[in-house]
N, C-alpha and C positions, 0 to 999 in steps of 0.2 A: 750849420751846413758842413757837408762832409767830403771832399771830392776824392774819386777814384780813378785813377787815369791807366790806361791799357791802351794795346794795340802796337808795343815796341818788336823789333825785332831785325835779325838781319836781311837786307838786302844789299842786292847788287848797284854799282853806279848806274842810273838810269831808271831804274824803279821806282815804284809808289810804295807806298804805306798811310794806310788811315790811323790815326790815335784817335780815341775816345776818354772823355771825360765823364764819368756820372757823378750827378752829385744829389744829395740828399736833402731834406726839407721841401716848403711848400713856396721861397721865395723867390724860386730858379730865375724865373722870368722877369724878375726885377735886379738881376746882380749881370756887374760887367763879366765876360769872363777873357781868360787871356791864357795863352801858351807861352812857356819862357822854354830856354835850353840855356844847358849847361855845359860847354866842352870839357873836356879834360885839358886842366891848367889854364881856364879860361873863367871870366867871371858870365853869372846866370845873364844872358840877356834876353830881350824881348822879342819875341817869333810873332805873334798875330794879338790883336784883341777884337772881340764883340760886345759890344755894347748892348742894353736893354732891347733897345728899339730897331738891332740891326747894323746898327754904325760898324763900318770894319777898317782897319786900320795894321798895315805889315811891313814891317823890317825888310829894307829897300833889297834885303840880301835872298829875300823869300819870295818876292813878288815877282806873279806870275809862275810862279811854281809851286804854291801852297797855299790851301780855300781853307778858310774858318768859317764854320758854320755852328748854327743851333737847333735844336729843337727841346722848345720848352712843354710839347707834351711827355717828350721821355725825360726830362730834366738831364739831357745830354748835350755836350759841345765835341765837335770834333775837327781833325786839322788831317784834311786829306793835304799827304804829300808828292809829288811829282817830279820826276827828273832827278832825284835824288843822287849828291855827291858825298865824296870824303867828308867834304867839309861840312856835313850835314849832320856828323856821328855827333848824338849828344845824349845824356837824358835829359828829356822832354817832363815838364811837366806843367799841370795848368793850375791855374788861379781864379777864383773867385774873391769879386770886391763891390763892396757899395757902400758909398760916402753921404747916406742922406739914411737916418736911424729908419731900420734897426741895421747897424752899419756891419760890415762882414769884411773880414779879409782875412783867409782862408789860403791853403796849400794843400793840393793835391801831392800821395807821392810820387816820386816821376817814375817815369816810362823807358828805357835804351832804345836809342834808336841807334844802330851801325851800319855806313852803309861802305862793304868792300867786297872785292873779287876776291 
C-alpha cells in the first residue's frame, strides 16, 4: 500500500479546505485510515480516523469542524476542513493501518495546510 495525500494550501481564517488521500493496492476497504498533523514545534498528533466499517472518531479540537470520509471505490479518504483557524496551520498527512495479517502500517507524505490573512 502506498498513500498520496493532496489538497494542502493556503487559506484564509474561516475557510475550508478538502485533503485527499489515494492510496494504492486492492485492500483499501479493509485498512483503518487516519489524518495526523504536525505543527511546527509541535509533536504529529491525531486529526480524524475511519475505520473499515465507517467508525469515525476526532480530536475534540476538530469536532464539528472537520468530516472524514471514504470512498473505497476510488480507494480515497478525505478530510473536509471547515471554519479553518491559525491554529490549524500544519502538514497534514494520512495513514493507513491494519492489525489482523496482511497487516499494513503505512505513511502517506504530508500535505501544508496554512491558514492566515
Amino acid at each position: 500500500v502506498q498513500l498520496q495525500a493532496s489538497g494542502g494550501g493556503l487559506v484564509q481564517p474561516g475557510g475550508s479546505l478538502r485533503l485527499s488521500c489515494a492510496a494504492s493496492g486492492s485492500i483499501f476497504s479493509s485498512l483503518v485510515m487516519a489524518w495526523y498533523r504536525q505543527a511546527p514545534g509541535k509533536q504529529r498528533e491525531l486529526v480524524a480516523f475511519i475505520t473499515s466499517d465507517g467508525g469515525l472518531n476526532y480530536a475534540d479540537s476538530v469536532k464539528g469542524r472537520f468530516t472524514i470520509s471514504r470512498d473505497n471505490a476510488k480507494n480515497t479518504m478525505y478530510l473536509q476542513m471547515n471554519s479553518l483557524s491559525p491554529e490549524d496551520t500544519a502538514v497534514y498527512y494520512c495513514k493507513a493501518y491494519k492489525t489482523t495479517p496482511p497487516y499494513v502500517h503505512v505513511w502517506g507524505q504530508g500535505t501544508l495546510v496554512t491558514v492566515s490573512s
